[in-house]
C-alpha positions as semicolon CSV with decimal commas, in nm:
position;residue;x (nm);y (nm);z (nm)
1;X;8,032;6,098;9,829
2;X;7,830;5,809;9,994
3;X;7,740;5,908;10,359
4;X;7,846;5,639;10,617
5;X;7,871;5,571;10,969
6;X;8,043;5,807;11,188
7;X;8,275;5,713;11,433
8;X;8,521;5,434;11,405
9;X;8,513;5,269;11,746
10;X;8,721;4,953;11,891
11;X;8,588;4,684;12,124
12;X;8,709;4,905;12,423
13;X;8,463;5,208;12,283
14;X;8,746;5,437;12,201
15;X;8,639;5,671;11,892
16;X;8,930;5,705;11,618
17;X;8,953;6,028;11,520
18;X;9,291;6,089;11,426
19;X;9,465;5,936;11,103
20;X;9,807;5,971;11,059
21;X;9,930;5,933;10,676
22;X;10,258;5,801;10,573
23;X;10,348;6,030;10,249
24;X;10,700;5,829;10,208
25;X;10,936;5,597;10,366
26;X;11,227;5,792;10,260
27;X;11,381;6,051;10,449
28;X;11,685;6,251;10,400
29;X;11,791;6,193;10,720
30;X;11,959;5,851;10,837
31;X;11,870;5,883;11,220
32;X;11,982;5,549;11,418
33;X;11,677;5,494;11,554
34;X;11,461;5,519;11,324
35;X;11,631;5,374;10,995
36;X;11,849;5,079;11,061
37;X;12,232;5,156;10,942
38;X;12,204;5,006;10,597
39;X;11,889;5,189;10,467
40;X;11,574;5,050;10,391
41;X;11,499;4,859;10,072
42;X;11,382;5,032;9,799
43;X;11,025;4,936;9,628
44;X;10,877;5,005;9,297
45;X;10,670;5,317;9,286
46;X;10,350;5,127;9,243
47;X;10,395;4,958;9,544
48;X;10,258;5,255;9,713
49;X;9,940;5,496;9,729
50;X;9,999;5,731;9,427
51;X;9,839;6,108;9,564
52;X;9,514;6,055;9,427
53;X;9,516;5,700;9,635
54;X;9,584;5,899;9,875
55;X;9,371;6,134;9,879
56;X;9,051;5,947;9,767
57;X;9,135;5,699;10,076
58;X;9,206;6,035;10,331
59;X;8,852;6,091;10,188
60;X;8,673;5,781;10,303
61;X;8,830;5,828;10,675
62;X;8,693;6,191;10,693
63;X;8,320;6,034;10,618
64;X;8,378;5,799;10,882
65;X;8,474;6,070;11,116
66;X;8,816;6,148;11,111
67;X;8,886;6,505;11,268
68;X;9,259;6,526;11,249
69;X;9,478;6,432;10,944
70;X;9,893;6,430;11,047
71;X;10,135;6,369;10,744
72;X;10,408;6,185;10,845
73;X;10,717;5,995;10,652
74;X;10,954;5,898;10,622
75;X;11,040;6,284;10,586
76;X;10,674;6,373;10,369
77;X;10,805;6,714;10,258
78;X;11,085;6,523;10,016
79;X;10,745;6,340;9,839
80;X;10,772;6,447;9,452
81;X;10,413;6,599;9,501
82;X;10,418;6,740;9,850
83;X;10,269;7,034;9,760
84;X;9,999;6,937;9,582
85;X;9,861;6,655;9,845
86;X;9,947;6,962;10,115
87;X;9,697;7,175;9,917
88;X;9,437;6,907;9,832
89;X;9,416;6,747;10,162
90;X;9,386;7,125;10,294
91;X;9,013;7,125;10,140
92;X;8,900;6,798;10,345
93;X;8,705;6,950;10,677
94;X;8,994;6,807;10,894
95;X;9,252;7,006;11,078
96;X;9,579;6,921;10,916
97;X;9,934;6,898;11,101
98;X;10,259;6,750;10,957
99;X;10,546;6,599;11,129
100;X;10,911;6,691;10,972
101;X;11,251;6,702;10,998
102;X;11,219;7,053;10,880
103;X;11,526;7,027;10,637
104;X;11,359;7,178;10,343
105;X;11,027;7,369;10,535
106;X;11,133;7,667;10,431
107;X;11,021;7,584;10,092
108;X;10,678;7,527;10,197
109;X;10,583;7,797;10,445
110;X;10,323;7,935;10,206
111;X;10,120;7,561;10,085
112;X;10,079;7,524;10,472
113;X;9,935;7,863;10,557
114;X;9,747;7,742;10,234
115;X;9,631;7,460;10,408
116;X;9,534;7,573;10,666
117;X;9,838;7,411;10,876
118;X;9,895;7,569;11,195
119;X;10,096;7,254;11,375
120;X;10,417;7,169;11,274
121;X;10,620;6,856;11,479
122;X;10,984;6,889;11,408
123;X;11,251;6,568;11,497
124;X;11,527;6,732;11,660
125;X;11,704;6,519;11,876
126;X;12,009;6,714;11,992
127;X;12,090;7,119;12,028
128;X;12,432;7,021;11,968
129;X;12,559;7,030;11,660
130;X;12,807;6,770;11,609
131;X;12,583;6,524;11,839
132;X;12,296;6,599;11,603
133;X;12,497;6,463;11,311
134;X;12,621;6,196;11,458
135;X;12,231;6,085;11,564
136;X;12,153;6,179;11,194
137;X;12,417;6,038;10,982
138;X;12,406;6,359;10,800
139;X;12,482;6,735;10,842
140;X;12,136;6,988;10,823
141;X;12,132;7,129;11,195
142;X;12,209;7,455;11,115
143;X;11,958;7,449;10,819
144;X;11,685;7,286;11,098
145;X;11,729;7,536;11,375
146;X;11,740;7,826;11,106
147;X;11,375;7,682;10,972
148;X;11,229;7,651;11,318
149;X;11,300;8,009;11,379
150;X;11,137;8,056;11,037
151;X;10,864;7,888;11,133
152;X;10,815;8,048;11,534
153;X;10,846;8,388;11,307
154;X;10,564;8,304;11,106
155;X;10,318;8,184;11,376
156;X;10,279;7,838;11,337
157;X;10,286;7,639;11,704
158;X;10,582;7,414;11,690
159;X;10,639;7,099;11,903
160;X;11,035;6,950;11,912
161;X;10,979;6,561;11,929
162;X;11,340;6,445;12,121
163;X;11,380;6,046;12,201
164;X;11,567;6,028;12,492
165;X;11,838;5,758;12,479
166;X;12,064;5,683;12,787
167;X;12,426;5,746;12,676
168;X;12,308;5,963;12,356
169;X;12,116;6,268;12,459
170;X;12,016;6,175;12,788
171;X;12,238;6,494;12,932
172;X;12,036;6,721;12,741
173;X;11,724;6,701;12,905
174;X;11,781;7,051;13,102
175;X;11,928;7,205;12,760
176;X;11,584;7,162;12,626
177;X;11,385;7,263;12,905
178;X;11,548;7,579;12,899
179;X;11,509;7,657;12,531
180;X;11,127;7,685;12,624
181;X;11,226;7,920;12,910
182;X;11,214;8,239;12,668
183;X;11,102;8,047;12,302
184;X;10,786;7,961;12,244
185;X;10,856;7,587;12,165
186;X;10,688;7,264;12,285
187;X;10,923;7,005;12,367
188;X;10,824;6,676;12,385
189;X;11,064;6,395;12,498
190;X;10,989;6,076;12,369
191;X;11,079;5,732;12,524
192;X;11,318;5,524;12,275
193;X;11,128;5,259;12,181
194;X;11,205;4,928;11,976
195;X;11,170;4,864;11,616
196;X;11,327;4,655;11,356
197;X;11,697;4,780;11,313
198;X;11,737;4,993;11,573
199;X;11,935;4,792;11,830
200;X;11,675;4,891;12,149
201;X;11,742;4,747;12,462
202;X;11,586;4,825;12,814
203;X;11,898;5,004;12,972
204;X;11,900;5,275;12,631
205;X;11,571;5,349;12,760
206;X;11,487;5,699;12,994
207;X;11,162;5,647;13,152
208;X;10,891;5,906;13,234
209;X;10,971;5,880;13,599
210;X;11,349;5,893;13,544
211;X;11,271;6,190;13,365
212;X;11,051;6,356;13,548
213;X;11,268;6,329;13,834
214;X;11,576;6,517;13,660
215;X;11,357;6,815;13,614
216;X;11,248;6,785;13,991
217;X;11,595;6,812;14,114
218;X;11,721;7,119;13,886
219;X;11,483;7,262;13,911
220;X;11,273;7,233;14,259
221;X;10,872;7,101;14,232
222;X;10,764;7,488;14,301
223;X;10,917;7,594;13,974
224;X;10,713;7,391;13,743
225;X;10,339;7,313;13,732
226;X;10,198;7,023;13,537
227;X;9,971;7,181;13,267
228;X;9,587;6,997;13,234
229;X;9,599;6,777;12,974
230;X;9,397;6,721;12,686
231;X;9,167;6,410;12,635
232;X;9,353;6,247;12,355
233;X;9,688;6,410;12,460
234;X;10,015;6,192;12,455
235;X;10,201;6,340;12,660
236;X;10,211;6,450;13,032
237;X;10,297;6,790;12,974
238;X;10,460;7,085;13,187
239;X;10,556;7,409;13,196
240;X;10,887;7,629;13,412
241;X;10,693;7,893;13,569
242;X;10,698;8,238;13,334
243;X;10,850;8,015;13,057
244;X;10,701;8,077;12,683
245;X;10,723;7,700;12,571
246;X;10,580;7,406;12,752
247;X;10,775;7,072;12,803
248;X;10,644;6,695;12,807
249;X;10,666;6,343;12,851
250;X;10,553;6,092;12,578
251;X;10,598;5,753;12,764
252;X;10,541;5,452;12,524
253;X;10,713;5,160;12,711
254;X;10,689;5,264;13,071
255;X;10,385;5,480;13,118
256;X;10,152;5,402;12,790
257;X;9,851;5,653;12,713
258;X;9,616;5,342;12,531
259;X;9,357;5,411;12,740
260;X;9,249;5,714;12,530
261;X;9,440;5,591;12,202
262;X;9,222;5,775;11,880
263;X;9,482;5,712;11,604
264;X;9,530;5,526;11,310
265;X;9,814;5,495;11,106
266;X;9,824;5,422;10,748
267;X;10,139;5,377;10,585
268;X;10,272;5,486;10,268
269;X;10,226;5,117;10,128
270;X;9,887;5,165;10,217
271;X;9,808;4,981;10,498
272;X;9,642;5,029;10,821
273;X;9,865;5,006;11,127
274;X;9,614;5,001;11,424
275;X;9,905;5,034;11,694
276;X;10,259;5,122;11,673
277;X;10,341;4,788;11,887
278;X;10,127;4,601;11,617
279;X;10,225;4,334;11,432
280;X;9,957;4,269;11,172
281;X;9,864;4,536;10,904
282;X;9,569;4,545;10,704
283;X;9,597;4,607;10,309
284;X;9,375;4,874;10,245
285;X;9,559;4,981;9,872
286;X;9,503;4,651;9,725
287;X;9,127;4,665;9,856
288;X;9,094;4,984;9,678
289;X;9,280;4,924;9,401
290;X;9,004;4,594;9,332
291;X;8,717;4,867;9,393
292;X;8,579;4,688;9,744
293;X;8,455;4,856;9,989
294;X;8,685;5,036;10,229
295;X;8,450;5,084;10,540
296;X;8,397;4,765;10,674
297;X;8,749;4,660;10,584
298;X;8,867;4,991;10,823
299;X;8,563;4,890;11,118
300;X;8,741;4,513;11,107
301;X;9,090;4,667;11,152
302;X;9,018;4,850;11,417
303;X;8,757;4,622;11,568
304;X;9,106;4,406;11,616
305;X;9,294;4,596;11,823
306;X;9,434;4,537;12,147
307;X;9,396;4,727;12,474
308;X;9,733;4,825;12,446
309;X;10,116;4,820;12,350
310;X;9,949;4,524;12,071
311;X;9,875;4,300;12,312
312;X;10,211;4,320;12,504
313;X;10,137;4,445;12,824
314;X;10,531;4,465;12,959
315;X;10,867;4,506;12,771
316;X;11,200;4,333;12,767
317;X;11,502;4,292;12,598
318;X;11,390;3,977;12,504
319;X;11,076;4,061;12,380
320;X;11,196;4,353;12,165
321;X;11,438;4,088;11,972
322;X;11,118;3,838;11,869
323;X;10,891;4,148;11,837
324;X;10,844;4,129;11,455
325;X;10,779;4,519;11,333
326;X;10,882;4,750;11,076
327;X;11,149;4,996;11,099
328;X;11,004;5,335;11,246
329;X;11,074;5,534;10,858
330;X;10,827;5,280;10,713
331;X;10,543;5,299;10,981
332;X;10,559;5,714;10,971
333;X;10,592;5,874;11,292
């Protein structure tokens, strides 16, 4: 392999570490938020990185310093050859995480210890059954909470990613807290935030404050301490005093973390997403696929981006209507 540059770095000097791969934009789950209410349109095959693609293009982001690799979808477990870009992608001298719906995980518990995966993101966005299905359009929470138990028994660390919308889930906030009182899971409540086809509007939205301050009241301020965060770290994170698990705040629209922003997305189509808020892409398949150099094409994306939230510093309804973006299934979480 050709040795290049390290470090990907943007006009603000913040080093991009942390690429986040698309394997699919299909998922077997139909959540509202995420996939608008009629599906997504289905593409030809060769519209998107086939696994060597994907692998030889993973490759060319680890030379320019990439430390972390996360395999998103879509749901990227339901990928015809999972496994084998699990395995492969396990060799690169990255640490390797996965985000999932964790439908099917059970099937791959041994690829990830393979891997070398230790971090495993689940979407679980209600601990109540019927609520769960209703978010999902489809009927696996049983199967899900089984698998997470599956996976706390087998060591990995597991986060629960939960997007708090007002009239949805927003009751459950205390419900999850409490899971982490005596399991040892991470939960991470995520801001709703707007993309094509999901119907956001500023009032669905639960802020980090809002938040924040319904754990203050249950609980009292001398029951929790705020845990130090890490550098790159998303979320403000806490933990009930004693408690196994940890609990924490990934604030988007109302409290962004840009400042220290290291990721890049790249979607299963292939191209590079510099921002979720974003509105340009860069085609980094097609540039492969005509042999041209991938580095400087990656430096110029990057080079681009915008201090934060793409270049839209405050939110409204309005806003989120012209705000021209994909639907969250075919960005990858």
């Amino acid at each position: 392999m050709i040795e290049t540059q390290k470090n990907i770095v943007d006009k603000f000097g913040r080093v991009h570490d942390y690429l986040r791969i698309s394997l699919t934009e299909r998922c077997n789950l139909r959540c509202f938020y995420c996939m608008p209410e009629e599906g997504i349109k289905l593409r030809d095959k060769a519209e998107f990185m086939s696994a060597e693609e994907t692998l030889a293009i993973a490759q060319t982001f680890v030379a320019m310093g990439v430390k972390k690799i996360r395999l998103t979808g879509g749901e990227p477990l339901i990928k015809k050859n999972a496994e084998y870009l699990i395995r492969e992608l396990g060799k690169l001298p990255v640490e390797l995480a996965i985000t999932t719906n964790a439908v099917i995980i059970d099937r791959f518990i041994d690829v990830m210890k393979e891997a070398g995966i230790k971090a495993i993101n689940v979407s679980l966005d209600s601990l109540v059954e019927d609520r769960f299905n209703k978010i999902s359009r489809r009927n696996y929470f049983v199967e899900i909470m089984k698998n997470i138990d599956l996976l706390l028994q087998n060591d990995f660390t597991v986060k629960i990613n939960v997007v708090v919308i007002r009239g949805v889930n927003d009751d459950e906030i205390i419900d999850f807290i409490e899971w982490t009182r005596n399991t040892a899971v991470h939960v991470r409540f995520i801001e709703f935030m707007p993309f094509d086809g999901n119907n956001w509007n500023w009032e669905k939205k639960v802020s980090y404050e809002e938040i924040l301050t319904t754990t203050n009241n249950h609980y009292g301020k001398s029951q929790l301490y705020k845990i130090e965060d890490q550098p790159n770290d998303t979320s403000r994170n806490f933990r009930l005093l004693e408690a196994k698990g940890t609990f924490g705040i990934i604030s988007s629209v109302t409290n962004p973390f840009c400042e220290s922003c290291n990721r890049i997305r790249l979607t299963a189509d292939g191209k590079i997403k510099n921002c979720l808020f974003s509105q340009s892409e860069t085609d980094l398949l097609t540039a492969y696929r005509n042999n041209l150099e991938l580095e400087p094409i990656i430096r110029e994306s990057i080079s681009t981006k915008e201090k934060e939230r793409g270049g839209n510093e405050k939110f409204s309804d309005e806003m989120a209507e012209t705000l021209k973006n994909r639907s969250m299934t075919t960005i990858g979480g």
